[in-house]
N, C-alpha and C positions, 0 to 999 in steps of 0.2 A: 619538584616534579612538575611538568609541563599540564598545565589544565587540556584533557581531551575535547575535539571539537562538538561533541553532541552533547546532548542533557543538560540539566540545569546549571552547570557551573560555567559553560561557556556561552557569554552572552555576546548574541547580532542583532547589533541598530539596523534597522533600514529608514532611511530617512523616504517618508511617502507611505501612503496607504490605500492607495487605490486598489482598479481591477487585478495590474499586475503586483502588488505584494498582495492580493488574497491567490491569484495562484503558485504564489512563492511561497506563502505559510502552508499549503497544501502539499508541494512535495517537501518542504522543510520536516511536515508530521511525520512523511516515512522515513526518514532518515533522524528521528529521535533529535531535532535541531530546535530550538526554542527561540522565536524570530521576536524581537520588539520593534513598535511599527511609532512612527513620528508621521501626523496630518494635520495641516488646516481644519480637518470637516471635521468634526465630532460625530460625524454621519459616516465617515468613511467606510467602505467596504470590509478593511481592514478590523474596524473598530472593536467587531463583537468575538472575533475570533485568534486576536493574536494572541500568545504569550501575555503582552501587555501592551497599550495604546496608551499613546500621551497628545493630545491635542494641543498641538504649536505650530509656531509658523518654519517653515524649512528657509528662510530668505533672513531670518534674525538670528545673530551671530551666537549673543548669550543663551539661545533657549536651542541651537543646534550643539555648541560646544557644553552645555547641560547634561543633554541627551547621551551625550557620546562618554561622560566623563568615566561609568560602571560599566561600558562595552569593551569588548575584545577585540571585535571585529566592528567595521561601519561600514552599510554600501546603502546602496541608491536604488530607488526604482523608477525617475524624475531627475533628468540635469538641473532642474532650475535650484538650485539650493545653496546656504552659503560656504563656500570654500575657506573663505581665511579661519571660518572655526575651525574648517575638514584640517587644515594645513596647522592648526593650533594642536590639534589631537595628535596627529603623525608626530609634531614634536616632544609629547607627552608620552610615547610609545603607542598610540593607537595603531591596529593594521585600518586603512582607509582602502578599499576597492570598488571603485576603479577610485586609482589617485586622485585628489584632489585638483593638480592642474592642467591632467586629464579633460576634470569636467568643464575645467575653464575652455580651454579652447575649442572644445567641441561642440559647447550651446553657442558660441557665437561663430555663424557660419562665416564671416572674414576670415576670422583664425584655422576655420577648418576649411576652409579653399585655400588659404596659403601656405598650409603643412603640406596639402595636396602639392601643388605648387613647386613645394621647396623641398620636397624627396623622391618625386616624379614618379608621384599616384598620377595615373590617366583622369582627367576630370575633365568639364564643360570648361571654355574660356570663362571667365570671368572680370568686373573691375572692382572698385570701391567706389562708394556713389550717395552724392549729396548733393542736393537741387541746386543748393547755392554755388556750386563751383561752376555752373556751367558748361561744363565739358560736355565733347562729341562723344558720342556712345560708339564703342567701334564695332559694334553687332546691326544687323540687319531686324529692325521689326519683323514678326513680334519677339522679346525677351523676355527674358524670369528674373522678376522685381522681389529681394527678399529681403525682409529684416533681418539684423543681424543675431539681434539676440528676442528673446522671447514668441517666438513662433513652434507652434506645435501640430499636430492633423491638421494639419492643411491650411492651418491658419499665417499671417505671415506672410503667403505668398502672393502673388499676384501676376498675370502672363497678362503683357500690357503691346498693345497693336500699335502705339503713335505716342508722339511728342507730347501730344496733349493728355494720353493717358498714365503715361508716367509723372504728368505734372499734378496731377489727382491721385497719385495714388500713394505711398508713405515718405512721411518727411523725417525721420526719425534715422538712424545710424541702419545701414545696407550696403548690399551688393545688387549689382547684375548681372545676369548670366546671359549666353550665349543662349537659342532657345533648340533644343539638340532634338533633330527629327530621329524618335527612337521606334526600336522594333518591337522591344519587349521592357517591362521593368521589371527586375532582378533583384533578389536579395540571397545573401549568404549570413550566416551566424556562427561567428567564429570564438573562440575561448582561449585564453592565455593564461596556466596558473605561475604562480612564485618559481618555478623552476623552468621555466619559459618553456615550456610544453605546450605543442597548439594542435586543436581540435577544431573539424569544420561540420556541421552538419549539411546535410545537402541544400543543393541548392532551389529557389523555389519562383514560379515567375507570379508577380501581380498585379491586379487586374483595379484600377481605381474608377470610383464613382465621381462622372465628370463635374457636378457639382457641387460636391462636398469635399472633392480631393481626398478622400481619403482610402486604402486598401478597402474593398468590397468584398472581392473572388482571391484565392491564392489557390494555385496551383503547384501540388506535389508532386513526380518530379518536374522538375518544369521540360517545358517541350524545346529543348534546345539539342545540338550535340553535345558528347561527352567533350569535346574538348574546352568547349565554352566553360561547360560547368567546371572542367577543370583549372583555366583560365581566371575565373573568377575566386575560386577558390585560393589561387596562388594570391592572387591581388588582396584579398583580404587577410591571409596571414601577414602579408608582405606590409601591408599596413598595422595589423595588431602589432607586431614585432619593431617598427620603427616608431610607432607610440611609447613603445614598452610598457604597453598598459596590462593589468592582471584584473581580468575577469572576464566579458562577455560582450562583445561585438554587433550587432544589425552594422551589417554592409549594402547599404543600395546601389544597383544598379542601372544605368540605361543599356541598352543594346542596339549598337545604332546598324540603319541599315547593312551598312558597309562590313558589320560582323565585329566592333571595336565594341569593349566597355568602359563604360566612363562611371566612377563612383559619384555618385549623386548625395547623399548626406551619409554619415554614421551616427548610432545610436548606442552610448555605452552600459547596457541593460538589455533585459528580455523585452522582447519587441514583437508590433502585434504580427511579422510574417513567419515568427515563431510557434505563435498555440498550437498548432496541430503538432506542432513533438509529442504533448502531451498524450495525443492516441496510439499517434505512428512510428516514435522512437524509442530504444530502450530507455534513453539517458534524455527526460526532455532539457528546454533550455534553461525552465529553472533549477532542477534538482541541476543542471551543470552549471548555472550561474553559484553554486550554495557552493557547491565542489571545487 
């Protein structure tokens, strides 16, 4: 007989323990879900409250495929973590969501500008970029200087005016973007379970603090047209569904003057232009991340 998904007998790894799996152990309570949480901090947010807490690292293979070995289910509330355990478990029968090389190509944003790319998601121009090659940049100063991989709030990035400020600024594996004069910034939060069922919650504009980069103000619904919203909505199932990914989406967007959206990064987990579900939707985005 099939173990039921709630109560004691079915158990969920989240690999992470921060702010977002302490609001995922929160609607996990109402739905009778007993969440086990994996961090670095022995401090973690997580720590006092989950089912249970195990302090390790999410980046080392033996202490992630450990974790996973009594779970049923395993997801993420953090890309950064190691996959070849994630893809070690899927072979042992674990359910892993979001898939494991999922997570690979979407912490490195090369890989995720060139799925963009190569199934014709609208996205900013982009190249691939390393000081040593000396190559012309075929954008017009200024442009958006990104790491490829380990970049988080705002970190990572850099919108660089001249030659000489790209040459200060990371030397380490990136891209460049085109630098897109936008009208608004856009997110969507979209969900795809195992029987490729997709759900979009509405869509929301935000508002970022110039020097920290990171969401400040978010606005409910966002002050756009319905078509817009409905526009970006298509774009983001259109993309969950060519991932073939099962679970839970942050779609960003630009809105450029012109009236075009261009996706800007994705996020496969609850993301911060989601917390207000938790006031203002039946179903927030974690109890639909858990679903």
């Amino acid at each position: 007989m099939a173990k039921t998904w709630y109560g004691s007998e079915y158990k969920i790894g989240v690999l992470g323990g921060g702010q977002l799996g302490r609001m995922l152990i929160q609607a996990a309570n109402s739905l009778d879900i007993q969440l086990h949480m994996l961090d670095p901090d022995q401090q973690a947010p997580c720590s006092q409250i989950a089912h249970s807490f195990q302090n390790g690292s999410l980046l080392d293979y033996q202490t992630v495929l450990d974790f996973g070995q009594d779970k049923d289910l395993i997801t993420v509330e953090i890309e950064n973590v190691n996959t070849d355990a994630l893809k070690e478990l899927v072979q042992k029968g674990k359910k892993v969501y979001p898939q494991p090389h999922i997570l690979e190509l979407i912490r490195d944003k090369g890989l995720q500008k060139q799925f963009y790319l190569d199934h014709n998601i609208p996205t900013a121009p982009f190249i691939y970029w390393d000081l040593n090659d000396h190559k012309a940049i075929p954008f017009d100063f200024p442009v958006v200087h990104k790491l490829r991989t380990g970049g988080y709030d705002g970190k990572g990035v850099n919108i660089i005016g001249d030659q000489q400020g790209l040459e200060n600024s990371f030397t380490d594996a990136s891209i460049i973007e085109a630098c897109i004069p936008f009208e608004k910034e856009l997110s969507v939060i979209v969900a795809r379970n195992e029987n490729a069922e997709t759900q979009c919650f509405p869509l929301v504009e935000c508002e970022f603090n110039p020097e920290a980069n990171l969401v400040e103000f978010l606005f409910s619904p966002a002050d756009v047209d319905t078509d817009i919203e409905k526009k970006a909505q298509e774009i983001a199932v259109d993309l969950i569904e060519k991932l073939e990914m099962i679970g839970i989406l942050a779609v960003e967007f630009f809105l450029t003057k012109d009236g075009q959206l261009l996706v800007n990064e994705i996020a496969p987990r609850p993301h911060n232009s989601g917390h207000h579900t938790i006031e203002i939707c039946q179903t927030s985005q974690f109890e639909q991340h858990l679903r």
